[in-house]
Structure formats: C-alpha cells, structure tokens
GULUMVO-578643 format. One record per atom (N, C-alpha, C, O): x negated, z, y negated; residue in one letter; atom name. Coordinates in nm, 2 decimals, m for minus. Each point is the difference from the previous one (the first is absolute). Layout:
// GULUMVO-578643
@u:X&w:Z&v:Y&residuo:A&atomo:CA
...
***
This chain:
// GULUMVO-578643
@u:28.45&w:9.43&v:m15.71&residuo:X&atomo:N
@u:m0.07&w:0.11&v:0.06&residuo:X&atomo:CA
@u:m0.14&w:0.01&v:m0.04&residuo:X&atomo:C
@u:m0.04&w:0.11&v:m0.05&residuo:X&atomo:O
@u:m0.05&w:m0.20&v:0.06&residuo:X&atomo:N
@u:m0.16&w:m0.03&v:m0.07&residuo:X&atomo:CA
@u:0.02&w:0.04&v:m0.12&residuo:X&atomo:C
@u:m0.09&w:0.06&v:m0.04&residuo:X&atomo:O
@u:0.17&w:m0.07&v:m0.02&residuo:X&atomo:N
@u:0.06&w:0.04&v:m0.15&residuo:X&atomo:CA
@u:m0.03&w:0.08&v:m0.05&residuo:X&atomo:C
@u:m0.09&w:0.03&v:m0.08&residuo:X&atomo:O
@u:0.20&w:0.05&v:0.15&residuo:X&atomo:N
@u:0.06&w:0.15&v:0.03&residuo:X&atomo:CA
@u:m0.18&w:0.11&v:0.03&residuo:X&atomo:C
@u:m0.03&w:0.08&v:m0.09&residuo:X&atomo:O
@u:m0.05&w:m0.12&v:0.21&residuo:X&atomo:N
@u:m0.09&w:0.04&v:0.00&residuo:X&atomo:CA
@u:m0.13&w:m0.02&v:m0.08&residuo:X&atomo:C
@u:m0.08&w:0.09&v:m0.03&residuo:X&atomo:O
@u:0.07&w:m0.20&v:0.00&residuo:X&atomo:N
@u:m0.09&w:m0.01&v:m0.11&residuo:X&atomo:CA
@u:0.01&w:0.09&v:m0.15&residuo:X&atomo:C
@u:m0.09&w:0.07&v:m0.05&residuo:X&atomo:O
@u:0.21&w:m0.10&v:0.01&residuo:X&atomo:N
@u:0.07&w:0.09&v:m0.11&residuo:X&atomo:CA
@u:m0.07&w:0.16&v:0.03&residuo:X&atomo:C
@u:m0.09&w:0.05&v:m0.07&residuo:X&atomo:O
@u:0.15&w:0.02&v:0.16&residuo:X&atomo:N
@u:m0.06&w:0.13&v:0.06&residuo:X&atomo:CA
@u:m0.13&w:0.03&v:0.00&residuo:X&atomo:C
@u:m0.04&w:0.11&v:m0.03&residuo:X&atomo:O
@u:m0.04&w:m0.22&v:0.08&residuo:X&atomo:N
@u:m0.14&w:0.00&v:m0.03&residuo:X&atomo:CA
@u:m0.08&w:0.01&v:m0.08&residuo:X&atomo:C
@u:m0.11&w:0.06&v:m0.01&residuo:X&atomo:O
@u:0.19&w:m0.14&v:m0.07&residuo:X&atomo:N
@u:m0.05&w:m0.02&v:m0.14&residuo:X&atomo:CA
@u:0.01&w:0.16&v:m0.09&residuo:X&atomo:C
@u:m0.10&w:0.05&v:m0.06&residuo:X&atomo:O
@u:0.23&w:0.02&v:0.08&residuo:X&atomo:N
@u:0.00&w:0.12&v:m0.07&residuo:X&atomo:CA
@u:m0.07&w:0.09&v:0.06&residuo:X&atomo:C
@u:m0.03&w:0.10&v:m0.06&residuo:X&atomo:O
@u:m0.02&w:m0.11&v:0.20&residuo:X&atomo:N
@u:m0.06&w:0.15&v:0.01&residuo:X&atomo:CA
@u:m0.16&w:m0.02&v:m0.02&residuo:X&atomo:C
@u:m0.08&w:0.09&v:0.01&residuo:X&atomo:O
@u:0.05&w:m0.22&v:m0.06&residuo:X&atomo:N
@u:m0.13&w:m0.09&v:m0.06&residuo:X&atomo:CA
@u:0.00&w:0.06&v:m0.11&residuo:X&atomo:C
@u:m0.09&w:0.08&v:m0.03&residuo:X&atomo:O
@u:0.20&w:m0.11&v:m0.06&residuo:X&atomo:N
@u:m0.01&w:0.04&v:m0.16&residuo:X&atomo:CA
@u:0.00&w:0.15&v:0.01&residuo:X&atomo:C
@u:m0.08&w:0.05&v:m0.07&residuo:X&atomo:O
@u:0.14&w:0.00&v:0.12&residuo:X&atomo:N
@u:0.02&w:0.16&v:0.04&residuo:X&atomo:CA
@u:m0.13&w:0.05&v:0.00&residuo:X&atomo:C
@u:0.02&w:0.10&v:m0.07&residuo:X&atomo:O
@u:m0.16&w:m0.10&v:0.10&residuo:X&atomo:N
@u:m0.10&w:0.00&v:0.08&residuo:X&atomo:CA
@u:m0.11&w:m0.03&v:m0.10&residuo:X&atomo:C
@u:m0.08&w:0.08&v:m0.04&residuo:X&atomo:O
@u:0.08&w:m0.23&v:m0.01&residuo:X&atomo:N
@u:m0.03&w:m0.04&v:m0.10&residuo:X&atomo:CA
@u:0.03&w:0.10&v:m0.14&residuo:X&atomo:C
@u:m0.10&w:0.05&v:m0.06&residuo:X&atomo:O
@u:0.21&w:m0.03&v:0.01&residuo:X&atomo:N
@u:0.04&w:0.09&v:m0.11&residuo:X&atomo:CA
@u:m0.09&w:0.15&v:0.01&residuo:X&atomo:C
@u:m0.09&w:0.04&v:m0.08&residuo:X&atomo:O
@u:0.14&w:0.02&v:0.18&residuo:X&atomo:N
@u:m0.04&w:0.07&v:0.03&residuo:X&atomo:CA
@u:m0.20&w:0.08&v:0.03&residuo:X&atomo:C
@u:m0.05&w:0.11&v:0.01&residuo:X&atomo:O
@u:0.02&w:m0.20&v:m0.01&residuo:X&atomo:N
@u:m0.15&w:m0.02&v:0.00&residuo:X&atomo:CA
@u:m0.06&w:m0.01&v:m0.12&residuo:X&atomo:C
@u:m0.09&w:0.06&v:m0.04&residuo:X&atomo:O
@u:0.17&w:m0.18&v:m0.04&residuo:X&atomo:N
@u:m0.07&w:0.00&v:m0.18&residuo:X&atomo:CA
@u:0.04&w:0.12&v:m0.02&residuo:X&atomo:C
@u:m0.10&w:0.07&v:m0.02&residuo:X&atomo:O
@u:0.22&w:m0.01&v:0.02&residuo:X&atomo:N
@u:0.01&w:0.11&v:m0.09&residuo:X&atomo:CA
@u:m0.08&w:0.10&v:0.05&residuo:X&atomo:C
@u:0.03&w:0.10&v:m0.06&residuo:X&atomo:O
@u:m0.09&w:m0.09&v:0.11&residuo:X&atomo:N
@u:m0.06&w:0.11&v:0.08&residuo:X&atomo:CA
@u:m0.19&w:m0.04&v:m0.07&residuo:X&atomo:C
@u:m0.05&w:0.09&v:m0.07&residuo:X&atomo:O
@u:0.00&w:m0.17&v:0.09&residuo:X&atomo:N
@u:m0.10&w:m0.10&v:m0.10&residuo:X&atomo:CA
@u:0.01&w:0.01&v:m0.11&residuo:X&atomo:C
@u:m0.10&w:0.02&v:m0.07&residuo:X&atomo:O
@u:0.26&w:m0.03&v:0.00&residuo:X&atomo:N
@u:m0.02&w:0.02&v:m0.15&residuo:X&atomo:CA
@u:0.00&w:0.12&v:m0.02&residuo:X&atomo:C
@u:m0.09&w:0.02&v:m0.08&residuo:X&atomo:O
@u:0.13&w:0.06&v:0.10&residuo:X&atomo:N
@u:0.02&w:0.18&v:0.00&residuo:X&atomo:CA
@u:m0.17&w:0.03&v:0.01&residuo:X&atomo:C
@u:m0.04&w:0.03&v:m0.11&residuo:X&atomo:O
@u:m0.07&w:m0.05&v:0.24&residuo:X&atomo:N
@u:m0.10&w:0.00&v:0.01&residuo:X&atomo:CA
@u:m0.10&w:m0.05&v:m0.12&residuo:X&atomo:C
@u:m0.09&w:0.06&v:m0.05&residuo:X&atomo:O
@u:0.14&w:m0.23&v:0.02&residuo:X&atomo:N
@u:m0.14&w:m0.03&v:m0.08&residuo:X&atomo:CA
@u:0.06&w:m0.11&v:m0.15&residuo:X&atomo:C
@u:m0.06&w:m0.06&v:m0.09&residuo:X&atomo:O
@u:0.23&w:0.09&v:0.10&residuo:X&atomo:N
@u:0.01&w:m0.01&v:m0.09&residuo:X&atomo:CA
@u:0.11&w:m0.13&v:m0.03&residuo:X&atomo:C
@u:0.05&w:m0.01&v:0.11&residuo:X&atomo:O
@u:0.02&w:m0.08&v:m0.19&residuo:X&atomo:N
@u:0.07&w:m0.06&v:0.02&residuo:X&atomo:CA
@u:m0.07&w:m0.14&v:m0.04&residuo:X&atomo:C
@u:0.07&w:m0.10&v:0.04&residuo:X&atomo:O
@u:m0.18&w:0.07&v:m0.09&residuo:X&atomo:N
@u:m0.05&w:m0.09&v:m0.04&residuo:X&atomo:CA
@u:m0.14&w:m0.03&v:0.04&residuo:X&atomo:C
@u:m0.09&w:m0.06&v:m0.06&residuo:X&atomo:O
@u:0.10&w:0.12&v:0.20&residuo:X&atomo:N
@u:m0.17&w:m0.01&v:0.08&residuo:X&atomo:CA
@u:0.04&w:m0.13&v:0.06&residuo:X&atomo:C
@u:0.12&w:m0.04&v:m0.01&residuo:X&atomo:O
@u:m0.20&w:m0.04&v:0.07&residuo:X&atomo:N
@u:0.04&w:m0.15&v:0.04&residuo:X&atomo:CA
@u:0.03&w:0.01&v:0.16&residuo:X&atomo:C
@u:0.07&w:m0.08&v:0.06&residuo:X&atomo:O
@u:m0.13&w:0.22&v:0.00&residuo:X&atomo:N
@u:0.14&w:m0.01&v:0.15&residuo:X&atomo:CA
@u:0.10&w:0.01&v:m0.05&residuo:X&atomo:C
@u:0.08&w:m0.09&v:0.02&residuo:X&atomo:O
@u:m0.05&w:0.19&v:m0.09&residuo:X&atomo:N
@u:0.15&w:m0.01&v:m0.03&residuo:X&atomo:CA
@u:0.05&w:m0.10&v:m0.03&residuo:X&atomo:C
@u:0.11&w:m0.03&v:0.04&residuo:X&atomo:O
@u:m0.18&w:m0.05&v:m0.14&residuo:X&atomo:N
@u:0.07&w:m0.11&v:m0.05&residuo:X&atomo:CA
@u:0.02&w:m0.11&v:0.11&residuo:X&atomo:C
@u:0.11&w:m0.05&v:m0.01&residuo:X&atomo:O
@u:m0.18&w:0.02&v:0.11&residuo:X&atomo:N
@u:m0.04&w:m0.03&v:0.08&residuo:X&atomo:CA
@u:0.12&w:0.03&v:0.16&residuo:X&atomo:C
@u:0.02&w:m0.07&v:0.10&residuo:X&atomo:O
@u:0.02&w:0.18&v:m0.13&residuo:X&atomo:N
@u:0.13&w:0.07&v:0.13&residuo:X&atomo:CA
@u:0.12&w:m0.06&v:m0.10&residuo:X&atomo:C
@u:0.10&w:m0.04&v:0.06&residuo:X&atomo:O
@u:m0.08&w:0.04&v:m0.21&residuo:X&atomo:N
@u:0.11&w:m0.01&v:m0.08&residuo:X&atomo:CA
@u:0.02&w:m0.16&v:0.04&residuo:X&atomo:C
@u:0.11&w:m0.02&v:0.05&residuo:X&atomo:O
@u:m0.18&w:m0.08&v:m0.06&residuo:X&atomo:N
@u:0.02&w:m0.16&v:m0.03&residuo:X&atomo:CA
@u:0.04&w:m0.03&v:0.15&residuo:X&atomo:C
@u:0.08&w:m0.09&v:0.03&residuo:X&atomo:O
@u:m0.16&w:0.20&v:0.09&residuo:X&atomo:N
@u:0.07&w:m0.09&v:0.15&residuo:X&atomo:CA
@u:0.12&w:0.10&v:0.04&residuo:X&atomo:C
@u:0.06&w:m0.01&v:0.11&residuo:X&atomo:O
@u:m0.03&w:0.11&v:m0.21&residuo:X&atomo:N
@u:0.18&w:0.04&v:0.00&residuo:X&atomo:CA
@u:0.08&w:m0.08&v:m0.10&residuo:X&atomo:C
@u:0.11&w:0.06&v:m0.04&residuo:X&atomo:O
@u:m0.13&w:m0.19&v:0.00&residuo:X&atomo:N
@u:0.04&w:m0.07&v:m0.04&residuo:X&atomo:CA
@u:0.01&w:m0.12&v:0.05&residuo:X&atomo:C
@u:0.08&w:m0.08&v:m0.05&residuo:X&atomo:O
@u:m0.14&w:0.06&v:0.14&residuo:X&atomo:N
@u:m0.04&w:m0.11&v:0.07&residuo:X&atomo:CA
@u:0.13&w:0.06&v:0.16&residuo:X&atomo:C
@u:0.10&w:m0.06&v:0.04&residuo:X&atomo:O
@u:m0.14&w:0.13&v:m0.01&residuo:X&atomo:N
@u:0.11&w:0.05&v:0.07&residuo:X&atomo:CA
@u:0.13&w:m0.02&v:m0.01&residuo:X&atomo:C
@u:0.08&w:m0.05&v:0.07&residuo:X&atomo:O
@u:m0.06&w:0.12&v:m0.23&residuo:X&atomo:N
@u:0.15&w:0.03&v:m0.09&residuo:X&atomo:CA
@u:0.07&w:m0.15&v:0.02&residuo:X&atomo:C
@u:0.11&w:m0.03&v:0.04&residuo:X&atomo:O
@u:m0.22&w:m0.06&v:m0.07&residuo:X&atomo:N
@u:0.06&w:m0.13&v:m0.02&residuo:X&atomo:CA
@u:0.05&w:m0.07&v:0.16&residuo:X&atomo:C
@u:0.09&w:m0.09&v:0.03&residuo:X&atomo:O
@u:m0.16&w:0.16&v:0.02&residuo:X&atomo:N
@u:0.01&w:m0.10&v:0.18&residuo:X&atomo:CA
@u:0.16&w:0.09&v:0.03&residuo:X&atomo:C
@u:0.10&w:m0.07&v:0.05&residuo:X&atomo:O
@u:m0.09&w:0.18&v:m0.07&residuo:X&atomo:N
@u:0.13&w:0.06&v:0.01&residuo:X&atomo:CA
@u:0.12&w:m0.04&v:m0.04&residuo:X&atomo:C
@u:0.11&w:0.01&v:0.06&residuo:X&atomo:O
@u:m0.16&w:m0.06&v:m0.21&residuo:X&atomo:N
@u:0.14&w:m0.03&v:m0.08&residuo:X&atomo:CA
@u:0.04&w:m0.13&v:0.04&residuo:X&atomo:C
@u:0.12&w:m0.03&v:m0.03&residuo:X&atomo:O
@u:m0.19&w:m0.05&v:0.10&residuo:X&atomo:N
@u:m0.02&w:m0.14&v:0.02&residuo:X&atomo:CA
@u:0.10&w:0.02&v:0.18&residuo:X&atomo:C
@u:0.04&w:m0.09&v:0.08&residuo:X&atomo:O
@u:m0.03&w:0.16&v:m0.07&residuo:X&atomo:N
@u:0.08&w:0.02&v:0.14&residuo:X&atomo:CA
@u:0.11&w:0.03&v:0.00&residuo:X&atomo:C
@u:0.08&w:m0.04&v:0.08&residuo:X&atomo:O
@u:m0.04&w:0.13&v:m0.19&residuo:X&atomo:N
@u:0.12&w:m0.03&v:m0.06&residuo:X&atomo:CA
@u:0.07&w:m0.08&v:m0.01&residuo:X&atomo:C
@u:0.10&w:0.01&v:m0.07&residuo:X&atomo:O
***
C-alpha cells in the first residue's frame, strides 16, 4: 500500500517537474542551467520511481 502510494506520488512529482522545465526551456531555452537544473532532479525523480517498481 506505501508502495502503491508513493509510486503515485512520485508521478504527479515528475508530472509537475516535466512540465515546468518545458515551460523554462520554451522561455529561456534548452541549455540555460535552470533548465538544466529542473532536467537532472527529473531524473533524480525518474530513478526514485523506477526503483519502486
């Protein structure tokens, strides 16, 4: 069940997360260092997700 909810957490995190860089890179570009910066902790996410799996 902690599982189950954490998992869910985690995607409307990455959801949120994604959603914001792209919105950043559209604005200032794909290789400004927020962006880069929103890209590495949607990775850091991606991994905490897959890892629940």
């Amino acid at each position: 069940m902690v599982n189950l909810l954490l998992k869910q957490f985690l995607k409307a995190e990455i959801e949120i997360k994604r959603r914001i860089m792209y919105k950043k890179a559209k604005d200032l570009g794909f290789t400004h260092p927020i962006v880069v910066d929103y890209s590495q902790e949607l990775d850091v996410l991606l991994n905490k997700y897959l890892k629940t799996s």
